[in-house]
C-alpha positions in Angstrom: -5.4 -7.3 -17.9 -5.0 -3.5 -17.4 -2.6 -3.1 -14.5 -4.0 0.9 -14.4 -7.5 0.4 -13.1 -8.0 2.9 -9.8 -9.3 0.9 -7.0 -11.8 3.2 -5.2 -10.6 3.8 -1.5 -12.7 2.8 1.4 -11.8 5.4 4.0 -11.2 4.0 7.2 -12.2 6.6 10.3 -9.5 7.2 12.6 -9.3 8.4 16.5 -7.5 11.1 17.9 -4.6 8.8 19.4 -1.2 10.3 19.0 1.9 8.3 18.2 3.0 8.2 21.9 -0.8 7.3 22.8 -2.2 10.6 24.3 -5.5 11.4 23.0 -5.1 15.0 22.0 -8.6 17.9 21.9 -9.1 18.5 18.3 -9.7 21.9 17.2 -13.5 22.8 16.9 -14.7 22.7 12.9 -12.4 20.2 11.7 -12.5 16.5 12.4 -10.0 13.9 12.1 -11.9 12.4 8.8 -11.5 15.8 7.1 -7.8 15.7 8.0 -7.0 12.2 6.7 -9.0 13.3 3.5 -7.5 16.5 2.7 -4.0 14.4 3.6 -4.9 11.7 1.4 -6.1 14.7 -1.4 -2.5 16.4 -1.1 -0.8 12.7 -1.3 -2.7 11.6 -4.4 -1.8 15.6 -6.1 2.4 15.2 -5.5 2.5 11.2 -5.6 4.9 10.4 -2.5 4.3 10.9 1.0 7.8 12.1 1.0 6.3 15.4 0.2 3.5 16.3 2.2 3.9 18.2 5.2 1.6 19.7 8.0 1.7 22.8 6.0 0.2 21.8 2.8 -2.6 19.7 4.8 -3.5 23.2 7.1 -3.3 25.1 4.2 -5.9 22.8 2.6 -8.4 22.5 5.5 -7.7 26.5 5.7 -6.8 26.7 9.2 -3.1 27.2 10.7 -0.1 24.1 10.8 -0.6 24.5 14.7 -4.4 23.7 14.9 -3.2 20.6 12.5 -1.3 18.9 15.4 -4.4 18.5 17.1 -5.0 15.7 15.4 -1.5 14.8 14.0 1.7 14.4 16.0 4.1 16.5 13.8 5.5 15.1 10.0 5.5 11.1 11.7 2.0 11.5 12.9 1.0 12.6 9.5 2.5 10.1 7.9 1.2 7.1 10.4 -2.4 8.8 9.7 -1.5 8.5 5.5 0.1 4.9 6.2 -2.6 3.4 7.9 -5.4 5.0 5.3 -3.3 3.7 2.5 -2.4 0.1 4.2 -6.7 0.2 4.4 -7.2 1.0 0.7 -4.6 -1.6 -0.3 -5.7 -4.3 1.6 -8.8 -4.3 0.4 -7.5 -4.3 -3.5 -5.5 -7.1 -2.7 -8.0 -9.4 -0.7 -10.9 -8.4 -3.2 -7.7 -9.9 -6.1 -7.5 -12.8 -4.1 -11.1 -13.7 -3.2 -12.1 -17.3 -4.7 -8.9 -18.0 -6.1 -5.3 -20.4 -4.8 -2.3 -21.3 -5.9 -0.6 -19.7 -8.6 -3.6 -17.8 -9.5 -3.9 -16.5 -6.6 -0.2 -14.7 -6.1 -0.7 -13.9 -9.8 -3.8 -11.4 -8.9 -2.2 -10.7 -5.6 0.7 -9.3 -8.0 -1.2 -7.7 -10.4 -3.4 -5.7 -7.5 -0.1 -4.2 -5.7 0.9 -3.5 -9.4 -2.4 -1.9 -10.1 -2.7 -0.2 -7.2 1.4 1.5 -7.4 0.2 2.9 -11.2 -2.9 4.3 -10.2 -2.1 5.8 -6.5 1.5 5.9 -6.3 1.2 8.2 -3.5 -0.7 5.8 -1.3 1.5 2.7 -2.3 5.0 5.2 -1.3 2.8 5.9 2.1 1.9 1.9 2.6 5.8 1.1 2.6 5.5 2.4 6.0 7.7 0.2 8.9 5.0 -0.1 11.5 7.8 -1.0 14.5 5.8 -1.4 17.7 2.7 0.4 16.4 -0.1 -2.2 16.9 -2.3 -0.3 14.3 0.0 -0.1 11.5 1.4 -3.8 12.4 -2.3 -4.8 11.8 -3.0 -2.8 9.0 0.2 -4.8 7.6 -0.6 -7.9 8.2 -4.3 -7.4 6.4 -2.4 -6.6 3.4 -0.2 -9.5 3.4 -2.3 -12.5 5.2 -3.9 -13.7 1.0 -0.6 -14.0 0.0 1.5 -15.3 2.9 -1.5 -17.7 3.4 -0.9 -19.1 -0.5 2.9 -19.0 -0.2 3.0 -21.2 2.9 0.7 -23.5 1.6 2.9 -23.8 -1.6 5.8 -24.7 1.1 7.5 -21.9 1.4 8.7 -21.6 5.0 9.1 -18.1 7.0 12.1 -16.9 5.7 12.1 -17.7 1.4 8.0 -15.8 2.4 10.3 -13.0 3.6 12.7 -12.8 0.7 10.0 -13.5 -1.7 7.6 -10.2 -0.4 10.6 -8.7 -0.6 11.2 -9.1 -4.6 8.0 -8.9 -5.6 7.3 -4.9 -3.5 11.1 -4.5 -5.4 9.9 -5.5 -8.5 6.1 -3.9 -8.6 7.4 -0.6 -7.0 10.5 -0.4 -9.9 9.0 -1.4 -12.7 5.9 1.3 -11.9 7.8 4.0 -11.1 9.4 3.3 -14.4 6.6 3.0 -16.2 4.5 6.0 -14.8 7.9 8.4 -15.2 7.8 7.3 -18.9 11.5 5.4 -18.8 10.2 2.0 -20.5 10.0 3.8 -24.2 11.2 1.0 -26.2 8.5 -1.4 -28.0 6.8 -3.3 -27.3 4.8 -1.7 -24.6 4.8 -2.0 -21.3 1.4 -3.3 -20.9 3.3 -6.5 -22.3 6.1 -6.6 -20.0 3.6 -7.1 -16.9 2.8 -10.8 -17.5 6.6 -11.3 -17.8 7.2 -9.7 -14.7 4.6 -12.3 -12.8 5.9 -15.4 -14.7 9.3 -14.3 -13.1 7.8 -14.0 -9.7 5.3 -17.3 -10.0 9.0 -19.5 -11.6 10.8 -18.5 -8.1 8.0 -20.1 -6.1 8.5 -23.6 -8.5 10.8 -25.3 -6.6 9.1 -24.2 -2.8 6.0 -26.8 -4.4 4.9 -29.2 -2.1 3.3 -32.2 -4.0 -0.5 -31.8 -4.3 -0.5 -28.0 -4.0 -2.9 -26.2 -6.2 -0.9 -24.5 -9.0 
């Protein structure tokens, strides 16, 4: 199964809300869509939100860094408005992965959709690692992501916390192993395509002993 297939992004309009909830007048000509698409445009170009700033989003829309903050709060609001459009455009890889399936087949395509998904938009899956704190957007856009597969694991048995420590090595494992794969580290044969189905058999034998009797495997 090719872990490299782009997932077309379903853009998810946004309002003018600030981080600190003040609703902000945006700049005549340029709408908060066109923002979070030239955002996303830059993103996708240098492959971690890590290094887009206002500047290079102004300086794509062609207006100044100031008239940007009518519709971003600084660097954090900039990277909420990436987090939240990424958090969209992942969820819906993983939920259309997960669609009609359960058990073990289920976390496998769960798996293989954040894998696909860091390979093909590696900017958008740096911006989707994105602590929402308090944020009731982002903590919703979070918990679309994650509801297929925390929905299978506690049904396998696991309980709150091995769910937590689980999440935790799979986003460890899916976001090394692509980075070193896209950078071109993993030169040694065979492939790297072939490494992928090892890397969810070591995920799915963690979840082995968690099996409640009965559960669909």
């Amino acid at each position: 199964m090719s872990t490299a297939i782009r997932h077309k992004p379903a853009l998810v309009r946004l309002g003018l809300q600030g981080t600190h909830g003040g609703v902000m007048a945006a700049r005549r000509g340029v709408t908060a869509d066109q923002v979070g698409r030239a955002a996303l445009e830059v993103l996708d170009e240098v492959g971690s939100v890590d290094r887009v700033g206002p500047v290079m989003v102004a300086a794509r829309l062609g207006i100044r860094s100031q008239s940007l903050y009518a519709h971003v709060d600084g660097v954090e609001g900039l990277r909420r408005l990436l987090a939240l459009r990424s958090l969209a455009d992942l969820g819906d890889a993983v939920i259309g992965a997960a669609v009609g399936r359960s058990g073990r087949d289920a976390v496998d395509a769960v798996v293989r959709a954040h894998l696909g998904f860091a390979m093909a938009w590696p900017g958008r899956f740096s911006a989707a690692i994105h602590p929402p704190g308090s944020d009731p957007d982002l903590l919703a856009a979070v918990e679309r992501v994650g509801s297929p597969l925390q929905t299978v694991l506690e049904m396998m048995g696991l309980d709150a916390d091995e769910r937590v420590h689980w999440t935790r090595l799979q986003l460890s494992l899916v976001w090394g192993f692509a980075t070193l794969w896209r950078d071109g580290r993993l030169t040694l044969e065979p492939a790297p395509e072939s490494t992928v189905d090892h890397l969810v058999a070591a995920l799915l034998a963690r979840l082995e002993p968690a099996l409640v009797p009965g559960t669909p495997t």
